[in-house]
N, C-alpha and C positions, 0 to 999 in steps of 0.2 A: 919374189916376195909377195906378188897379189894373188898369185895364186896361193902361196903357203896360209896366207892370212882369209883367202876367201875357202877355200877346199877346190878343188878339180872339179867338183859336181856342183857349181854353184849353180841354184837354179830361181835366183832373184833376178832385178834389175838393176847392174851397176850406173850409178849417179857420179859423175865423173866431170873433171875437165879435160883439157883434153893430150895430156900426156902419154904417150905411143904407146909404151908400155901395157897400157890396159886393152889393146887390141889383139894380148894374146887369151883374153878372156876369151871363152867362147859360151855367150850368155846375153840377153835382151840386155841394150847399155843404151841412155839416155843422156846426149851430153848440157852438163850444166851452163846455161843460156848468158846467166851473169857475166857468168869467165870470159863469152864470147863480147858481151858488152864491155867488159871493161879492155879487152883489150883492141875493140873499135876506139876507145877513148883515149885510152893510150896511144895508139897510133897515131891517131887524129891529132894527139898534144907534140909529136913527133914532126908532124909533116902539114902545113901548111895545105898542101898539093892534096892530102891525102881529107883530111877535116873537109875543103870543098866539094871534096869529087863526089858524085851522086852514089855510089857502092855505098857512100860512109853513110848519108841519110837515109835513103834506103833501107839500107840494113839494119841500122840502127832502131827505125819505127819498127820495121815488121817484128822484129824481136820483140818490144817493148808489148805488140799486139798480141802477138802467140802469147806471152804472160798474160797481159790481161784477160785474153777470152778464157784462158783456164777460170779463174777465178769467177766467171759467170756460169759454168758449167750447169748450174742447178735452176741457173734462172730464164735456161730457154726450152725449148724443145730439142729432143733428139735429132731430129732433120733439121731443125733449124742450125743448131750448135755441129754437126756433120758436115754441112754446108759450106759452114764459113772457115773451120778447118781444112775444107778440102780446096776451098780459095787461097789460103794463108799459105798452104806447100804446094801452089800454084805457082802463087808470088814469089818462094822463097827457090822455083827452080831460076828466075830471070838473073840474082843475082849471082849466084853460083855456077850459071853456065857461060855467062857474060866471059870475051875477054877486057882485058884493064893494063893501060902500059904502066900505070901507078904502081909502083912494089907492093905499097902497104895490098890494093884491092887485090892486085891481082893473088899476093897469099894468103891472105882470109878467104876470098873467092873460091881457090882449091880447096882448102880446110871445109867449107860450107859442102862443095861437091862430095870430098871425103867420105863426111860424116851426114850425108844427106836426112838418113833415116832414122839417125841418133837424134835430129835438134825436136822433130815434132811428134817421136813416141808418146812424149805425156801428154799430148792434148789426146790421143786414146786410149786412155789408162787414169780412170778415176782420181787414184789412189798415187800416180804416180808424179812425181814433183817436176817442174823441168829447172833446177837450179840442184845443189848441193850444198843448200846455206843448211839444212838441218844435220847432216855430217862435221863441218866445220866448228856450227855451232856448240855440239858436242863434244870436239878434241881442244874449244878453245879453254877451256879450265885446266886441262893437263900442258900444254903449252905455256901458257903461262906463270903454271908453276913449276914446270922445269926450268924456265929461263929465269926467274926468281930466285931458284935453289942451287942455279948455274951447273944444273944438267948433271947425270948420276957419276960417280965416280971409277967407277967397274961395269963390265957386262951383267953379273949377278945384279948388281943393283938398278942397273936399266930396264932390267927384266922386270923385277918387281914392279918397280913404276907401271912399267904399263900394263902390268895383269894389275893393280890396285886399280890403274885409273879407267881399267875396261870392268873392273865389278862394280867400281862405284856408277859409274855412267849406266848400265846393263839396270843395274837395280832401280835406279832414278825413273827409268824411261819404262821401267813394268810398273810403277809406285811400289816396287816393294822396298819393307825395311833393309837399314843396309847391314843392323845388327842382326836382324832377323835369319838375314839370307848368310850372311858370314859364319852364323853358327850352325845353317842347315850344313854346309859346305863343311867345314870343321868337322861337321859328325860323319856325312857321307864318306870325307878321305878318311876317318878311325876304320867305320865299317866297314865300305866296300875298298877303298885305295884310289877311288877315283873321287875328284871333287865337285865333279859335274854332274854327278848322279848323288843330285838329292831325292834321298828318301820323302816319299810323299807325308810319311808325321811331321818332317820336318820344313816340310817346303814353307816359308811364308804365305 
């Protein structure tokens, strides 16, 4: 299914948690850092044992850091802001290679080894986020009205749903009209049969 929805030649960065499934991508992946926080906090509400143990704080900060020095990116120097990145997945081999008789540490521990390379891609990558809150943010208006509408009643009508809820979102997130682009697409499927190729008179 990720690949049907992504293409085989994807050549972006998947923003992910961390569901196994997406390690048959073969494509730069960046795992989203929250997911990893919350489920330190979960664990943590789980196990007394585990909320103590040093893996939990630990982990927990340096996460919280790798977030925040992204958000300063513009406000140091390149050596300087290089620096403290190359400190931060210094820090973040101790946890990771650590053993732990703790259940909770010791399998976040592995996960962290796992995915060593996925947690601190976006602190070198401008542009790239380390969370998937702008994905989610964007599926939550179709989510909630599906569960609203108590979800479609056919495959045909599933279908539409979510080609409506990927033009309207699509169209939002270029600022264009959504009438605009609706009727480009309407003329492109008359003319050529395809509705993806709008014609440029009609592009918004």
């Amino acid at each position: 299914m990720i690949r049907e929805l992504l293409g085989k030649a994807f050549h972006g960065t998947l923003v992910s948690d961390f569901y196994s499934a997406y390690a048959t991508m073969d494509c730069k992946k960046q795992k989203c850092l929250l997911h990893l926080l919350r489920e330190l906090t979960v664990s943590a509400e789980k196990s007394p044992a585990f909320a103590g143990n040093v893996f939990h704080r630990k982990t927990r900060r340096l996460i919280k850091e790798m977030l925040r020095l992204k958000t300063r990116w513009d406000q140091m120097s390149d050596e300087r802001y290089t620096s403290r990145v190359c400190r931060l997945e210094t820090r973040l081999d101790a946890p990771a290679d650590a053993d732990y008789d703790e259940p909770h540490a010791r399998r976040i521990g592995k996960r962290l080894r796992k995915y060593r390379k996925e947690l601190t891609a976006f602190l070198w990558e401008k542009n790239l986020e380390g969370t998937n809150n702008t994905a989610e943010r964007a599926i939550r208006p179709a989510v909630v009205a599906r569960k609203i509408s108590g979800e479609s009643r056919s495959a045909n009508g599933a279908d539409a749903f979510a080609k409506l809820g990927s033009l309207l979102r699509t169209a939002g997130q270029q600022g264009k009209s959504l009438l605009a682009t609706i009727k480009g697409m309407l003329m492109a499927a008359w003319e050529t049969g395809n509705p993806a190729v709008v014609p440029k008179s009609s592009n918004p």
